[in-house]
N, C-alpha and C positions, 0 to 999 in steps of 0.2 A: 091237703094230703090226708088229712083227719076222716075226711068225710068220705073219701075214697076206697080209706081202707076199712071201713064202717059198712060201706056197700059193697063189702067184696063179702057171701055168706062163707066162701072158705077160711080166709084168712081170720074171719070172728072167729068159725068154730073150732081151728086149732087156737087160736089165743087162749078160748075160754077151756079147753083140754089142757094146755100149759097151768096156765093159771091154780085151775082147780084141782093138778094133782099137785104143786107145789103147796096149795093152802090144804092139801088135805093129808101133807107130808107122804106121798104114794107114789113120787117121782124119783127116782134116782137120777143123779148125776148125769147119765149115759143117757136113760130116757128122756132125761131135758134136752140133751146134747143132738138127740133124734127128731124131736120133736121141733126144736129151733132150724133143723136143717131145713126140714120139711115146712115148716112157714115162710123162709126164705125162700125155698123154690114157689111154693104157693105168689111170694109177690114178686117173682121173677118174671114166672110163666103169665100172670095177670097185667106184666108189666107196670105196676105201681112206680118197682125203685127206678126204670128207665124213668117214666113222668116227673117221678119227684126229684130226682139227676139231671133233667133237661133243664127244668125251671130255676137251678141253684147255680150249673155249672155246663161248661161248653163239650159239650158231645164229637167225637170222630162221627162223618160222615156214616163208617161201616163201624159198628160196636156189637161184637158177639158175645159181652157177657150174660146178657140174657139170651133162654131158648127164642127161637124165631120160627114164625111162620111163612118164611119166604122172605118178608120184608124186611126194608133197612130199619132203624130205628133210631 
C-alpha cells in the first residue's frame, strides 16, 4: 500500500502541502479539514482505498463509495 501511494504524484503533493503548512504553523483548522478532504478524494478517485479494502476485507459485487468510471469495482 506504501508504495502505491508513493507512486501516486497527487496524493505526495497534497501530503507534502499538509505537512508543510502544519510544520510551518500557516494551516488552520478548516484549511486542514479541506485539505484532508481533498486527499481523500485524491485516493478515492485513484482508487487506492478500493485496492487497499479489497486486500483486507470482502467487497459487494456493486460498491459506489468510490467515484467510477463505468466500472464495477
Amino acid at each position: 500500500m506504501v508504495k502505491q501511494l508513493e507512486a501516486s504524484s497527487s496524493v505526495k503533493a497534497i501530503v507534502k502541502e499538509i505537512a508543510e503548512g502544519i510544520a510551518a504553523d500557516k494551516t488552520t483548522p478548516f484549511d486542514a479539514m479541506l485539505q484532508f478532504c481533498k486527499l481523500c478524494e485524491s485516493l478515492r478517485s485513484e482508487h487506492l482505498i478500493c485496492n487497499s479494502h479489497k486486500s483486507c476485507l470482502p467487497t459487494p459485487e456493486t460498491c459506489n463509495v468510490c467515484p467510477t468510471s463505468g466500472k464495477k469495482h
